[in-house]
N, C-alpha and C positions, 0 to 999 in steps of 0.2 A: 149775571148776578155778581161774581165773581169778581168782572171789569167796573161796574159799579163802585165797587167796594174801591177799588185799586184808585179808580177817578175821584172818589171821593176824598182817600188817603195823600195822594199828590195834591187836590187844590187845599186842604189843610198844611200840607208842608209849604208850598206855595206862599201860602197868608202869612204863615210865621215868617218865612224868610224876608217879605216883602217889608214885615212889622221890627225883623231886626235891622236889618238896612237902614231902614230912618233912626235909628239911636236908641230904639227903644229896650232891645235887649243885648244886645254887644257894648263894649267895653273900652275902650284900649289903655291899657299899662298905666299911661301918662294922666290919665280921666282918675283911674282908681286909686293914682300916687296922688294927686292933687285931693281929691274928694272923701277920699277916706281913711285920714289918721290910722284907723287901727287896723290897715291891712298893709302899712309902710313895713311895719318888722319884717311882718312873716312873707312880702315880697323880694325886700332887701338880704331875706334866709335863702331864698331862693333863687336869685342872682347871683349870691356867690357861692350857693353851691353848683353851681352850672359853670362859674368860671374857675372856679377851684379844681371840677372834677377836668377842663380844660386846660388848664397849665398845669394837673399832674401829669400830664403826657398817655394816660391810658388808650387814650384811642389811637395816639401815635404808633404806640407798642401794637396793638393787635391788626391795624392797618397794614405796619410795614412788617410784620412777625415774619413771615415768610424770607422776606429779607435779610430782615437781623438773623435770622436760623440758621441761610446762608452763608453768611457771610462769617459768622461763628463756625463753619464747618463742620455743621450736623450733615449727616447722611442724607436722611431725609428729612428737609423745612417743615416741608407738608406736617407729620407729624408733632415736630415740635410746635408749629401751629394748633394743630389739634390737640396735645399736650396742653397750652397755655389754654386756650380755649375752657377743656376741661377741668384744669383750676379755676377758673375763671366762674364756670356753674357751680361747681360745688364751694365757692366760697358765698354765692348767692344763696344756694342753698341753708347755710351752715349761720350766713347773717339772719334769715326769713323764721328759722327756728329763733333763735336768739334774740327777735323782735319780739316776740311771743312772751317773753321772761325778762328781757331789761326792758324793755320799750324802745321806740322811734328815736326820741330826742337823746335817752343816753347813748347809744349807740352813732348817732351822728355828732355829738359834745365828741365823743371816744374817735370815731373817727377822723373828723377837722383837727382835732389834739396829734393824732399822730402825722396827719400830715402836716402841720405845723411845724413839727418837730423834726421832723425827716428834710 
């Protein structure tokens, strides 16, 4: 009964996948940029903050962290890894409340402004 169910569940994923495949439910970027005006903004919001948060270098820093810790001659990198790392949660943390009270878009207006300005 059980396998039933299970066989029944896959040729329903099955049909869907089969049904997006041919254009019916997938998308691509260039389809949505072309076809729908009013999803340019809030894609175009979303490109650059993807390459924004890319040439701030943050992933560089915590990629090579260990490194950089080294080379600064810390004791242990490790830790100053973990060190940054845990800045790192608690300023998520500390934004996630502060969404709650200013909202998404002040908070990202505030944010891009400071990197702008930096």
């Amino acid at each position: 009964q059980a396998s039933e169910a299970v066989e029944a569940e896959l040729a329903a994923l099955e049909q869907e996948l089969g049904a997006g495949a041919g254009g019916g439910g997938r998308r691509g970027v260039l389809l949505l940029w072309r076809d729908s005006p009013s999803l340019r903004l809030p894609l175009l919001n979303a490109a650059a903050m993807m390459v924004g948060q890319q040439l701030s270098g943050i992933n560089a820093v915590f990629y090579y962290s260990t490194t950089f810790f080294s080379s600064a001659g810390l004791d242990s990198p490790v830790a100053g890894t973990l060190l940054a790392s845990a800045v790192n949660v608690l300023a998520m943390l500390a934004s996630s409340a502060m969404m709650e009270c200013a909202g998404r878009r002040r908070l990202l207006l505030v944010g891009i402004g400071g990197m702008f300005l930096s």
